[in-house]
C-alpha positions as CSV (number, residue, x, y, z in Angstrom):
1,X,12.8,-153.9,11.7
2,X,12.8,-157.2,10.0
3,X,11.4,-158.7,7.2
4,X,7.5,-158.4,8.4
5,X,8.1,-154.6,7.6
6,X,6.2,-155.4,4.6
7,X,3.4,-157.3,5.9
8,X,2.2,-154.5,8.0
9,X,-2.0,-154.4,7.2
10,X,-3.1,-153.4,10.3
11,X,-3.4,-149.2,11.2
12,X,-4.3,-147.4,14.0
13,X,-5.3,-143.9,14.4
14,X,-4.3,-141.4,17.5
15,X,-5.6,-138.1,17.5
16,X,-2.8,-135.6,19.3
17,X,-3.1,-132.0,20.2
18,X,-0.4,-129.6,18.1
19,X,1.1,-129.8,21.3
20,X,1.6,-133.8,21.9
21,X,2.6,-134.0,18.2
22,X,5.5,-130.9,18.8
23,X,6.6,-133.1,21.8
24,X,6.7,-136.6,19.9
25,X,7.8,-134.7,16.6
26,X,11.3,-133.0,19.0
27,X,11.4,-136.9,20.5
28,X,11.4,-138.3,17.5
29,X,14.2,-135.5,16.1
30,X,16.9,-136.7,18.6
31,X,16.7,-140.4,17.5
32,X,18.1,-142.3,14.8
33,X,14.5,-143.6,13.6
34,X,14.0,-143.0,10.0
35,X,10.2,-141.9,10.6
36,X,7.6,-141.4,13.0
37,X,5.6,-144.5,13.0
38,X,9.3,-146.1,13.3
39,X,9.9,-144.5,16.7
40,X,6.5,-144.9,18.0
41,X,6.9,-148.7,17.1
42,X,10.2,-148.6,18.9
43,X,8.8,-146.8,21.6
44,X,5.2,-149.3,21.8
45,X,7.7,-152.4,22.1
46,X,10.1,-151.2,25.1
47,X,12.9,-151.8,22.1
48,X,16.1,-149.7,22.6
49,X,16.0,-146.2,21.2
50,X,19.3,-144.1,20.3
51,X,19.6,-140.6,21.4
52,X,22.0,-138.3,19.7
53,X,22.6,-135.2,22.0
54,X,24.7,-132.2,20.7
55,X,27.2,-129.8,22.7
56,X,26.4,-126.6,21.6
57,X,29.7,-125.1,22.8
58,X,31.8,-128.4,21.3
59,X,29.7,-127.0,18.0
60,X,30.9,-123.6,18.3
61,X,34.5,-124.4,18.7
62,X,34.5,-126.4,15.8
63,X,32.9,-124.1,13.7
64,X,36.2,-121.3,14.8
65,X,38.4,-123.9,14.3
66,X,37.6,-124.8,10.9
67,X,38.9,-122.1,9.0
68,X,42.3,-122.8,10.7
69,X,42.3,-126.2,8.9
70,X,41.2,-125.0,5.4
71,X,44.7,-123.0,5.4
């Protein structure tokens, strides 16, 4: 965010089941926020969010592949 980062004085509380917080906490994972209160600003003001997704199978080939490379 911009320079008013620091001139944040104002708080507000949520209470969230373990189950909400799981949810927001794995939404939160598969951003490029640096924290929670980051994402949930992000999310509060309809501003653009980044998702990183992963191919699990891309993973795995890379992972046999890279002893071929060490050689």
């Amino acid at each position: 965010m911009e320079a008013e980062d620091n001139n944040r004085k104002r708080r507000i509380y949520v209470g969230l089941t373990d189950k909400e917080f799981t949810t927001l906490e794995n939404h939160f994972k598969n951003t490029t926020c640096r924290s929670v209160s980051d994402y949930v600003r992000h999310c509060l003001f309809s501003k653009p969010i980044t998702t990183l997704t992963r191919d699990a199978s891309a993973d795995e080939a890379i992972m046999q592949m890279s002893p071929l490379t060490a050689s």
